[in-house]
C-alpha positions, 0 to 999 in steps of 0.5 A, a space after each residue: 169369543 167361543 164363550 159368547 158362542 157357547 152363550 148363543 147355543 145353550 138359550 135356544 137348547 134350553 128353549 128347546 128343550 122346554 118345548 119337548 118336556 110341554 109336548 110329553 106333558 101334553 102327550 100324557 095329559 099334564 096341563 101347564 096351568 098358562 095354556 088354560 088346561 088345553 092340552 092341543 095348545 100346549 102340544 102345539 106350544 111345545 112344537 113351536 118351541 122346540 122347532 124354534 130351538 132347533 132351527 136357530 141352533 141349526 141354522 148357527 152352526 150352517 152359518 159358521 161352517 159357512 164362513 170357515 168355508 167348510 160348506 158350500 
């Protein structure tokens, strides 16, 4: 069981971290060749992701401390 959680946590860190390394890139002007050298597209695709990332593994860990009873 804690390997199938394990699972669930490291795709949206991955995603996350994917996010960040698009907004660095954007922020120093190395264009992903799929967001058509726009260098706002990819930042803003980047904050997407990486907000997203977080946000899921953020509101997994809530909802297991939740459960266990360990919040409120």
């Amino acid at each position: 069981m804690r390997s199938i959680a394990l699972f669930i946590i490291i795709i949206p860190g991955v995603i996350a971290a994917y996010g960040m390394i698009l907004m660095r890139d954007a922020f120093f002007g190395q264009v992903a060749a799929i967001f058509f050298n726009n260098v706002f597209l990819q930042f803003i695709g980047g904050l997407i992701l990486f907000i997203g990332g977080l946000g899921f593994i953020g509101g997994f860990i809530v909802y297991r401390d939740k459960k266990r009873g360990k919040r409120s």
